[in-house]
C-alpha positions as CSV (number, residue, x, y, z in Angstrom):
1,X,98.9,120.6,109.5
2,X,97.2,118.0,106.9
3,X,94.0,118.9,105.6
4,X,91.9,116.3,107.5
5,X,93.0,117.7,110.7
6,X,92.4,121.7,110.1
7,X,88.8,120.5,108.9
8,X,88.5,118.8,112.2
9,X,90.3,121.8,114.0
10,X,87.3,123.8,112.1
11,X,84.6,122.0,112.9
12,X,85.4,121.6,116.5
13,X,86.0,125.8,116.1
14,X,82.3,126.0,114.9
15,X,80.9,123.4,117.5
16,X,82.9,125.8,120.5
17,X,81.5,128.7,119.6
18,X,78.3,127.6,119.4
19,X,77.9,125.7,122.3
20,X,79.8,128.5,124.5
21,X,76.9,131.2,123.2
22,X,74.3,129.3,125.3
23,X,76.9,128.3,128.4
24,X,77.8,124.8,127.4
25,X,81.2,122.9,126.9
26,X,80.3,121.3,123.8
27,X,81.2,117.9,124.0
28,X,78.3,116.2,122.4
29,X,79.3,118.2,119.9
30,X,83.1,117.1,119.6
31,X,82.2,113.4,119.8
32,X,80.3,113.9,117.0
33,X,83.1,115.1,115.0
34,X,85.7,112.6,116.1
35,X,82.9,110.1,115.3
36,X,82.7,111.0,112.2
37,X,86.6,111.2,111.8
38,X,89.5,108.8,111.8
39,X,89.5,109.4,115.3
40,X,85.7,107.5,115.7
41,X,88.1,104.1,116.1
42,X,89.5,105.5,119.5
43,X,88.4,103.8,122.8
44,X,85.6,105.1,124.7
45,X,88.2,106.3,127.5
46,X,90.0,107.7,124.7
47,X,87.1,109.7,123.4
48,X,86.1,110.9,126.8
49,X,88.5,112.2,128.4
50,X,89.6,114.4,125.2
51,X,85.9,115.9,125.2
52,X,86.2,116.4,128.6
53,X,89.7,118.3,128.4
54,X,88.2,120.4,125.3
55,X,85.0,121.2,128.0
56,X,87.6,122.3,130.3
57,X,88.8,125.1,127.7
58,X,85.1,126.4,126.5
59,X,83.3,126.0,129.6
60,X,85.8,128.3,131.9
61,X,85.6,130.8,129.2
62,X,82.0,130.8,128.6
63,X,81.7,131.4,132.2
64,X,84.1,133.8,132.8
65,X,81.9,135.9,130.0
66,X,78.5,135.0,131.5
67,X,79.9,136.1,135.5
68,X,81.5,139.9,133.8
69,X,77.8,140.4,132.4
70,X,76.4,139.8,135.7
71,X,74.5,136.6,134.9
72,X,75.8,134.2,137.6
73,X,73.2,133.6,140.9
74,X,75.5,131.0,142.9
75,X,72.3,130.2,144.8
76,X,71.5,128.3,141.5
77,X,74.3,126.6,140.9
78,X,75.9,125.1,143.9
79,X,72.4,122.6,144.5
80,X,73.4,121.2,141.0
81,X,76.8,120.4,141.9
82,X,76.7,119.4,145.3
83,X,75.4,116.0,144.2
84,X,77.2,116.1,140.0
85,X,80.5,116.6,141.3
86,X,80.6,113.0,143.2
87,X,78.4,111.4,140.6
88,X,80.8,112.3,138.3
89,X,83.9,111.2,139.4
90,X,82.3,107.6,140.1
91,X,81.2,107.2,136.4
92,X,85.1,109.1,135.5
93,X,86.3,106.0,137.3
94,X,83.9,103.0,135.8
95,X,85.1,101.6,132.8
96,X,82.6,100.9,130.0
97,X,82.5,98.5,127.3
98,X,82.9,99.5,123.9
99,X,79.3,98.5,122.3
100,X,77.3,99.7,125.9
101,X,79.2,103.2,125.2
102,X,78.3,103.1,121.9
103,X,74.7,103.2,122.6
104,X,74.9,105.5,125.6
105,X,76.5,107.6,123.0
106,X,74.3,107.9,120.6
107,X,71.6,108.4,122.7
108,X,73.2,111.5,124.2
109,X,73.6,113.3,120.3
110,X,70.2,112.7,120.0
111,X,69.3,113.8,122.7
112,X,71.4,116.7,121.9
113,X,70.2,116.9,118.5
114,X,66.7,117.4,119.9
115,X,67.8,120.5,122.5
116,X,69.5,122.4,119.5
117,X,66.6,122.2,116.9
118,X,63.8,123.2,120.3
119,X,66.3,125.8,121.4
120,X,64.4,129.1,122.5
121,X,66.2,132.2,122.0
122,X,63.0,133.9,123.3
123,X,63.6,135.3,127.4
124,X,62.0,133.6,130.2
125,X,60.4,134.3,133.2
126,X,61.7,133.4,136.4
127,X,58.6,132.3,138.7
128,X,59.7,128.9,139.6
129,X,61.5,128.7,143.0
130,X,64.5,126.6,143.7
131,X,64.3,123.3,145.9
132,X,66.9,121.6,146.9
133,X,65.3,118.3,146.9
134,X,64.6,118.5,143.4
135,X,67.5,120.3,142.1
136,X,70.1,118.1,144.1
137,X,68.8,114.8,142.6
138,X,68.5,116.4,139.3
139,X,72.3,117.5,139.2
140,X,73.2,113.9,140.2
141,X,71.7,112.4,137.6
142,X,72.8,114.5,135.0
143,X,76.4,114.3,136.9
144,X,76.7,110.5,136.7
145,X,75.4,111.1,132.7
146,X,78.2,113.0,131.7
147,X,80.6,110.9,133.7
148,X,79.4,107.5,131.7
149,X,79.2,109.4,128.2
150,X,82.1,111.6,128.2
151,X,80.1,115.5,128.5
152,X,79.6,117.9,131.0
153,X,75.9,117.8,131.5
154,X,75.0,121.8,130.0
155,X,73.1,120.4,127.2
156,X,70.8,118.5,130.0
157,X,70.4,120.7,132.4
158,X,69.9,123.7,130.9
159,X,66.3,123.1,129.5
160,X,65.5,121.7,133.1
161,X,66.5,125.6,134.6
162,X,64.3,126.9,131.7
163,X,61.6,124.8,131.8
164,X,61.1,124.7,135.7
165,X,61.3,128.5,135.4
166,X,64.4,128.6,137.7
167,X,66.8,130.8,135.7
168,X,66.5,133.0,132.3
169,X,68.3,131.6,129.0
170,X,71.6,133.6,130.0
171,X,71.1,132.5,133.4
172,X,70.7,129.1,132.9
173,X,74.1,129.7,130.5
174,X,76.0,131.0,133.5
175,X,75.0,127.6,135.7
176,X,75.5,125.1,133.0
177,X,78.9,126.7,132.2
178,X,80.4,126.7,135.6
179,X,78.5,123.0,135.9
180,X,80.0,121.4,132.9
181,X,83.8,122.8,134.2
182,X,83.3,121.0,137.4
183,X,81.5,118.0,135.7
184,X,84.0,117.3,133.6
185,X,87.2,118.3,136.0
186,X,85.7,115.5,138.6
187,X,85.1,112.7,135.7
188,X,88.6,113.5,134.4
189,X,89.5,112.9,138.1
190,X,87.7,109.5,138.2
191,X,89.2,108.8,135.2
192,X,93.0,109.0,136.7
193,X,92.0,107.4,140.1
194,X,91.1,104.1,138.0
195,X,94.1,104.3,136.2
196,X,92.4,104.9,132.8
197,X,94.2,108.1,131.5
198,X,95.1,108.0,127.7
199,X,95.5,111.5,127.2
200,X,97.3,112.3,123.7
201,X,98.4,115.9,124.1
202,X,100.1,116.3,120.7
203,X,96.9,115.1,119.2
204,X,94.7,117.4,122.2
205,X,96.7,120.8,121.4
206,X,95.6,121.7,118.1
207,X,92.3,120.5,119.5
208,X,92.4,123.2,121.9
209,X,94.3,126.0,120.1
210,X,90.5,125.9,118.2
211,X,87.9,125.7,120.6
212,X,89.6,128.2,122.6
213,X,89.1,130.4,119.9
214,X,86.0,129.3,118.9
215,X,84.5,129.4,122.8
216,X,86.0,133.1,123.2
217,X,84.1,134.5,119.9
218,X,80.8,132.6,121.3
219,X,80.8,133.2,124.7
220,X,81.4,136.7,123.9
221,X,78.5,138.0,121.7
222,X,76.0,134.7,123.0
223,X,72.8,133.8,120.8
224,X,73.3,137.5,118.9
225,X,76.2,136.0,116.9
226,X,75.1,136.0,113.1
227,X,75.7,133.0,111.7
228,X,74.7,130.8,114.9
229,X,71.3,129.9,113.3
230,X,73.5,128.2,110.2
231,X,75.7,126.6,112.6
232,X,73.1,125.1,114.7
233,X,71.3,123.1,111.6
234,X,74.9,122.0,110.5
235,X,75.2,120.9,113.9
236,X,72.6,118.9,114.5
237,X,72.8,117.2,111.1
238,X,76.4,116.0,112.3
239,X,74.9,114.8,115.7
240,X,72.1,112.8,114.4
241,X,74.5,111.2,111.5
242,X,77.6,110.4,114.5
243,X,74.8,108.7,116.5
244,X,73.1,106.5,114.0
245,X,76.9,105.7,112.9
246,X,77.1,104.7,116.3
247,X,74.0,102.6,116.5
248,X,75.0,100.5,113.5
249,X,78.2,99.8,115.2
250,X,76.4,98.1,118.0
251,X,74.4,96.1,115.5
């Protein structure tokens, strides 16, 4: 292994374990890194669906973690994904042009950006009640998101479940994890039904050997790990410096 790929292989460890802490795939956060990287060149498709496959790994594990400790309410999650899952696979299937993704992008790890550096590790109270005909819409939109940008939706829809007082932090982690699995599963399935697969699994696997790691050791011990506070400053630097990379490509 060369030495640019084990400090991509690292950073993609840190961005897993992070992201898996609070229930999320973390693929804003691998973007970012390939964006910064040789691998920034890559196609939109390209970039995507390599996120998406890393989601796959850190999202399934995050939730397995979150459903042991008893933080799982399917009541919760299934409005969300009734209406994602579709939405999903339609924007999987759409192809995008390279400058339109390149804003879309960078829009995303700011947004991102923004949800790290107002995270609240602080519990919530649970007072708001559940409506289908707000949550449905809600996981639709967020569902057709991640299938035009290439994540799984967690990093959007978990401040909704806090803020709307629907579901505690670790809560909200449970729904986003299971969300972002079946997000990015269905754009990865749009993505084949189009004919657009460009999956590079020699380049993928030392992706994954990492964030498997990296999802296991975050999921695990959550927002208690120690150096998560570090990790989330580091992270957000990288996201706001891989979008405005972005932006000047469009310009």
């Amino acid at each position: 292994m060369d030495f640019g790929l084990l400090v991509i292989c690292l950073a993609l460890f840190l961005v897993a374990m992070l992201y898996a802490s609070v229930g999320h795939g973390g693929a804003s956060g691998y973007l970012a890194v390939l964006s910064l990287s040789a691998y920034g060149t890559m196609e939109a498709a390209w970039l995507k669906q390599h996120a998406w496959c890393l989601n796959l790994v850190v999202a399934a594990i995050a939730f397995w973690h979150f459903y042991r400790a008893g933080h799982h309410e399917s009541r919760l999650t299934i409005p969300f994904i009734v209406a994602s899952v579709p939405l999903a696979m339609f924007a999987g299937y759409l192809t995008i042009e390279g400058s339109v993704y390149d804003l879309l992008l960078s829009i995303c790890l700011i947004l991102a950006a923004w949800r790290l550096y107002t995270v609240n590790t602080e519990d919530v109270v649970v007072n708001g009640t559940l409506g289908w005909n707000v949550a449905a819409p809600t996981g639709g939109v967020i569902g057709f998101a991640s299938g035009m940008v290439g994540i799984g939706g967690g990093v959007l829809l978990s401040p909704v479940l806090m803020l709307k007082r629907w579901a505690s932090p670790k809560g909200a982690a449970a729904t986003s994890a299971i969300f972002v699995w079946m997000n990015s599963l269905a754009s990865l399935g749009g993505a084949a039904l189009s004919n657009q697969m460009v999956l590079d699994f020699e380049t993928l696997s030392p992706f994954i050997i990492a964030v498997l790691i990296g999802a296991f050791i975050g999921s695990k011990f959550g927002a208690n790990i120690a150096p998560q506070h570090n990790i989330r400053k580091l992270l957000i630097v990288v996201l706001i410096i891989a979008s405005v990379k972005r932006i000047i490509g469009v310009f």
